[in-house]
DRENVEXNU-12222 format. One record per residue: residue in one letter; z, x, y of N, C-alpha, C, O in turn. Coordinates in steps of 0.1 Angstrom, whole numbers, plus 5000, padded with zeros to 4 digits. Each point is the difference from the previous one (the first is absolute). Last residue first. Layout:
AZXYZXYZXYZXY...
//
This chain:
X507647955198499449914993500849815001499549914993X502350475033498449975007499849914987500249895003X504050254990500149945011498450005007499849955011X501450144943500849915002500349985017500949925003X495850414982499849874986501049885006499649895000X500950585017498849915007499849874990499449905005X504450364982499849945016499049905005500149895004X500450354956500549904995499949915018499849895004X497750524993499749904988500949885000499449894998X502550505021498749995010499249854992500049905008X503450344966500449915011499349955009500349895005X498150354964500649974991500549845012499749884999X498950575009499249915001500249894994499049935001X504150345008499749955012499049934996499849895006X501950354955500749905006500049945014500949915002X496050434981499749864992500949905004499649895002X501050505014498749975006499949884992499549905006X504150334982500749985012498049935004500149915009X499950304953500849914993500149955017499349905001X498250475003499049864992501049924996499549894998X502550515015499249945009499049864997499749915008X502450354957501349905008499349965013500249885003X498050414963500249905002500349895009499549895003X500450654992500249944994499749885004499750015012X498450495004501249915003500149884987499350044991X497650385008501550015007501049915005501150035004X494849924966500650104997500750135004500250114995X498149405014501050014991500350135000501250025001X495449965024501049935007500950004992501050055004X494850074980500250105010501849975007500750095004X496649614970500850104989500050105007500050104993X498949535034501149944992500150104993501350034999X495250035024501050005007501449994997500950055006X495049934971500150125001501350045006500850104998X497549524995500649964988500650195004501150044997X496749715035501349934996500550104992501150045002X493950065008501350025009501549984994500750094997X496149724982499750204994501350015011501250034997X498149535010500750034986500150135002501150055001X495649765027501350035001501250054992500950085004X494349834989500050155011501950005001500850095000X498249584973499550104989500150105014500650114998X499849515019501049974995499950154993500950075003X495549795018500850005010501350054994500750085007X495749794966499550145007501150025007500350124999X500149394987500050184990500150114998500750064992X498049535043501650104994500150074993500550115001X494949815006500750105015501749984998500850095004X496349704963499950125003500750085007500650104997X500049445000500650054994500150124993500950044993X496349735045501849995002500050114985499850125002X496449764998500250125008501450005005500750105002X497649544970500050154986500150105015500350124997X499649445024501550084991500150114994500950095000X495049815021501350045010501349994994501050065003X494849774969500250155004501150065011500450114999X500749514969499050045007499750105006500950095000X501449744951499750045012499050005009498950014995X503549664968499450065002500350115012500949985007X501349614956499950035013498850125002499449984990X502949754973498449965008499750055009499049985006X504850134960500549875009498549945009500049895006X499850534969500449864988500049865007499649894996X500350555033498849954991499949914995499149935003X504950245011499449965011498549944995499649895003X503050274966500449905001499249925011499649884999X499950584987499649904994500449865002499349924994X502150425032499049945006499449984985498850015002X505550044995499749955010498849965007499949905007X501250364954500349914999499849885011499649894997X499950595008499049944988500249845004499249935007X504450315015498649985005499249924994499749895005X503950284975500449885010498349955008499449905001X501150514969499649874994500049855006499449904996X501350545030498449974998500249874984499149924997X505450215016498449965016499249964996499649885001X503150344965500649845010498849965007499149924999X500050484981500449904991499849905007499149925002X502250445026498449984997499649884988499249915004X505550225012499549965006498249934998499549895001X503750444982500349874994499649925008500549894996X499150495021499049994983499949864996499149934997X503850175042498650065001499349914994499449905003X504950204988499949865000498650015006499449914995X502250534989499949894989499849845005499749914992X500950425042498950014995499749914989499049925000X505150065022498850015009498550004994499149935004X504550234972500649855003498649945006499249944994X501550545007499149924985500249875000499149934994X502850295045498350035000499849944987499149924999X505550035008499149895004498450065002499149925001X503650184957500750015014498949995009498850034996X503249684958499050145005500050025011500549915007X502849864964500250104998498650095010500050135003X501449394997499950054983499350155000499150044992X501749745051501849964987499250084993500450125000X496049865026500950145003501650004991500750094996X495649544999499750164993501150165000500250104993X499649405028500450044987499950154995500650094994X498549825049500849965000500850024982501050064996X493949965012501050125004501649985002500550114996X497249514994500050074988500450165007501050064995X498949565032500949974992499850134990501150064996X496049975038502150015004500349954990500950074996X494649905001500350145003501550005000500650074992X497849495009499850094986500350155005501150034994X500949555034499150104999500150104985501050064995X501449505021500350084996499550165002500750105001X497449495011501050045012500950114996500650065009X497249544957499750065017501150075006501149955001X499150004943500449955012499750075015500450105004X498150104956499749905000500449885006499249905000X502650564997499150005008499349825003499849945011X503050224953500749905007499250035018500449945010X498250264946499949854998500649915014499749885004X500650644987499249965010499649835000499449955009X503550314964500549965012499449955011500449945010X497950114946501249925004500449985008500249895004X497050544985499749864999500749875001499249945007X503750454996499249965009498849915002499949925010X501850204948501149935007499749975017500349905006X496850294962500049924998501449895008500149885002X499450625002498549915003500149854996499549935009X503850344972500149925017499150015004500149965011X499850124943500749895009500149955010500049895005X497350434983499349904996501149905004499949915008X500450565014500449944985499249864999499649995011X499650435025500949905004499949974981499350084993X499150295023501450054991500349805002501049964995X494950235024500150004987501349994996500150014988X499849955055499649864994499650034985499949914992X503850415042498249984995499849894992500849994991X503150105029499150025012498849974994499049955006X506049904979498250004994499550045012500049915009X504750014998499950124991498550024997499750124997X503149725049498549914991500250154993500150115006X504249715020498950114997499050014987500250024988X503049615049499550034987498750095001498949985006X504649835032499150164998500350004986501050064996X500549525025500550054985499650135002500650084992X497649685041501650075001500450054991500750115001X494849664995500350155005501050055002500150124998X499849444986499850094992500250125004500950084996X499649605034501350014992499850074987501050044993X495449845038500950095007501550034990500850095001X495749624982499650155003500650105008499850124999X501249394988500250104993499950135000500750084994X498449655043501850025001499950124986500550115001X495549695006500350055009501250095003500150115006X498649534968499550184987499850075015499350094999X502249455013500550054988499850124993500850064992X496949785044501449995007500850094989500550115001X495049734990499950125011501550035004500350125004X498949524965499850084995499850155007500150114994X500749455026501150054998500450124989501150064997X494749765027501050075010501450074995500650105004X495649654972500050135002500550085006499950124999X501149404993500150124990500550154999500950074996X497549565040502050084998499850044988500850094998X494749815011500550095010501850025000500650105003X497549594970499150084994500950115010501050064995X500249495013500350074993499450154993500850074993X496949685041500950055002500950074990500250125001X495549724977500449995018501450105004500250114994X499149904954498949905009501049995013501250005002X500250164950499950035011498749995005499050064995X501149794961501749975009500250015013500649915007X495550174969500249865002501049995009500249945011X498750494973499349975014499849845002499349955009X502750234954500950055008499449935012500649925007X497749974954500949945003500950075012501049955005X495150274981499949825006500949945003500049945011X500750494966499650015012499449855008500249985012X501550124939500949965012499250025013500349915008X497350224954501549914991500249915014499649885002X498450565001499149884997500349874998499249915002X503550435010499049975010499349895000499849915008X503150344961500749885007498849985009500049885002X498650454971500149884994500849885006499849884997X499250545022499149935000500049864988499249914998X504150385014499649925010498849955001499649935008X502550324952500749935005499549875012500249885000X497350544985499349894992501749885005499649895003X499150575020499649865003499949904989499249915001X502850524987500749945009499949885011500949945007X496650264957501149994990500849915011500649894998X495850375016499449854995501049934998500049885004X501250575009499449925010500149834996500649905005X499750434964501350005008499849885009500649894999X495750294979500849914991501149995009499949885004X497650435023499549845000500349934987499549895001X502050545000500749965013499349824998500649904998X498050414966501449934998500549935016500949915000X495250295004499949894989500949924999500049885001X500350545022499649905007499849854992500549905005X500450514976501649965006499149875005500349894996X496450364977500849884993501649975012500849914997X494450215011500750055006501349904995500549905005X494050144971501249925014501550134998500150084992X495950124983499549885012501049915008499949995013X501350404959498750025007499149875003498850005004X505250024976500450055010498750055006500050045012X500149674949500449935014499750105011499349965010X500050274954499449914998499849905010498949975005X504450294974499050065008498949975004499450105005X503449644970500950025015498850115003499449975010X499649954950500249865011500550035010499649945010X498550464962500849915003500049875007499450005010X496450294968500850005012501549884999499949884997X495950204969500950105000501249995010501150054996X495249705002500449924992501350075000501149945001X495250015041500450134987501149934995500649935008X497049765018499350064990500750094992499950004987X501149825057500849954987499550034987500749994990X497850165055501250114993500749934988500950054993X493549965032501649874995500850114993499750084992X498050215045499749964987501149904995501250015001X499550245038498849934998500149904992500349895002X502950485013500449884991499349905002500549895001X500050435029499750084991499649904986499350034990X502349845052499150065004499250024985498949964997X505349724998499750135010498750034996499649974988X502649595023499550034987499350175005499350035010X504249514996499450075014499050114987500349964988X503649585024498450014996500150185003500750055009X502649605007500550044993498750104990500550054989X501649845060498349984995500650064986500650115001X502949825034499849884991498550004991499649914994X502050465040501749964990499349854992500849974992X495950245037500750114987501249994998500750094995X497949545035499050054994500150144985499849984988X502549765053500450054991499150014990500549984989X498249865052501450125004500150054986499750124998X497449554996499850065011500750194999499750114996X501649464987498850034992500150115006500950074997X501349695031500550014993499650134985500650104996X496849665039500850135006501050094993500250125001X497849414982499050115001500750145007500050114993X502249495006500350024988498750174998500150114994X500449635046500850085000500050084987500250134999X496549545008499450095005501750134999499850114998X500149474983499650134995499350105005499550094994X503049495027500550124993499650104990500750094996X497149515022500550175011500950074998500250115006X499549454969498750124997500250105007500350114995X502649565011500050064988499350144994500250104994X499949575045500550075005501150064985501250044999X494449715001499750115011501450074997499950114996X499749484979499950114998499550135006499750114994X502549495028500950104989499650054990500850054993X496649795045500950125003501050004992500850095002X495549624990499650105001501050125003499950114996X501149444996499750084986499250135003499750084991X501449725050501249974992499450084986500350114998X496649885043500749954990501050034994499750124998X498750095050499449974988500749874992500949945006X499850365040499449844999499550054982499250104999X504950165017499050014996498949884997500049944989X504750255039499649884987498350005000499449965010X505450265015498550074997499349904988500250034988X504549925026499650045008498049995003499249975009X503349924955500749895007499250075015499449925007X500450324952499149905003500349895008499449904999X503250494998498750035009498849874997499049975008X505350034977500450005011498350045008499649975011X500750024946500649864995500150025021499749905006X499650464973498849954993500049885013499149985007X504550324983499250055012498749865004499649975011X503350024951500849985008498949985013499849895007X498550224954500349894998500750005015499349935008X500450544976498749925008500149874999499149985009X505050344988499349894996499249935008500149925009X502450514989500549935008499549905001500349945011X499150524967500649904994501049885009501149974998X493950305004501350035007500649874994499549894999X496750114989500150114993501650055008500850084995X496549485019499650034984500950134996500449984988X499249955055500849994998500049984982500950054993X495950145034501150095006501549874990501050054997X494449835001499950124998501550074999500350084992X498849465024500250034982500350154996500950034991X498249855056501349954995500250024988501150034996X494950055019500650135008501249984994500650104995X496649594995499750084996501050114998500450064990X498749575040500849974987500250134991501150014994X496550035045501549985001501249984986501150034996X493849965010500450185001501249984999500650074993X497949515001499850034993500550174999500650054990X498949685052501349964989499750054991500950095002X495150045021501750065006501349934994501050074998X494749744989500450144994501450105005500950064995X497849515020501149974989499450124996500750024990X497549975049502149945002499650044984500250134999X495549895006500750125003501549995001500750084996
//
């Protein structure tokens, strides 16, 4: 029962911070110092991979008629590829929802950057940073896009793309990019790419939303990968882990709906800059305890 209650906890922490741009890595790294979960080592770094799809699900979720690209009307039984007579485009328009389509090329266009350094580099990152070093990373990745975030919002740059059909393939793709540098702990994927999103013109509900998306990709491949690995490497579950990693899941997917509701309810009266001043305490909060308890 303790390690399901660590488990609702861990949970609670992914949920809310996975999607606030104030880096679950950061949060991660202070609660497992606090809150440590009797299991294994290859079990909690793919546990604390996997509970993220329970977020990536709320995600799904919420946005459901902005990402289901499918849909086939009532009337339109019969295979419609049959009539030979009908346009191609008339054609599409009665089964997928060609903006949506185009939204997930955009999408794909803008996870293929990080998922190629991932693959490439991600060992070697998580070689480098080991123990302590790991935590002044993340601290000084919280310090750093902390300061940026308050020195962006000063600029009061006014986001011209409200709507994600108008965003361009380029900067879809240029924001794919930006999110490469998430790939350092402590950066947080959410903040780095809304961060980008808002220089390159979108205003923060689409900013907000487009890093969402660009979210689902990431995660759930980050995932895949992880518990094939967890597999590959010999490992197994037992049944009170496979219930740890239910009940984060579940834990993280009830909270998210919350987070995420809160976050495009909250941008769209205030700005930023509160999360740039929260990151730079946590930032410091991190460098403290590491250099005078650790």
């Amino acid at each position: 029962m303790i390690e399901i209650l660590k488990s609702i906890i861990l949970g609670i922490i992914e949920g809310i911070t996975e999607w606030l741009p104030v880096s679950s890595t950061g949060h991660m790294i202070l609660v497992d110092e606090l809150i440590k979960l009797d299991q294994s080592k290859a079990f909690m770094d793919m546990f604390l991979v996997v509970i993220q799809l329970g977020a990536i699900l709320a995600v799904i979720i919420l946005f459901w008629n902005k990402l289901w690209p499918f849909h086939l009307k009532k009337t339109e039984v019969a295979p419609y590829f049959k009539n030979e007579n009908k346009p191609f485009s008339k054609l599409c328009n009665n089964y997928i929802y060609v903006d949506r389509f185009i939204l997930w090329f955009k999408i794909l266009l803008a996870s293929v950057p990080a998922a190629i350094l991932g693959i490439l580099f991600d060992d070697q990152i998580d070689a480098m940073l080991t123990g302590n070093m790991r935590a002044y990373v993340v601290a000084g990745a919280l310090i750093v896009y902390g300061v940026l975030f308050i020195i962006i919002e000063s600029m009061k740059i006014k986001g011209k793309i409200e709507n994600l059909d108008k965003l361009t393939y380029r900067t879809a793709l240029f924001i794919g990019l930006i999110q490469c540098l998430a790939l350092v702990p402590g950066t947080s994927r959410s903040g780095s790419t809304i961060l980008g999103a808002v220089l390159l013109g979108l205003s923060r509900t689409s900013a907000a939303e487009f890093s969402f998306f660009l979210s689902i990709p990431a995660m759930v491949g980050g995932s895949a990968i992880k518990v094939l690995q967890y597999f590959a490497d010999g490992n197994t579950f037992d049944s009170a882990q496979l219930a740890i990693l239910v009940v984060g899941m579940l834990t993280a997917f009830i909270v998210s709906v919350l987070a995420i509701k809160f976050l495009l309810s909250y941008i769209r009266k205030h700005d930023f800059k509160a999360f740039g001043y929260y990151r730079i305490i946590l930032g410091i909060i991190v460098i403290l305890y590491f250099a005078l308890v650790k």
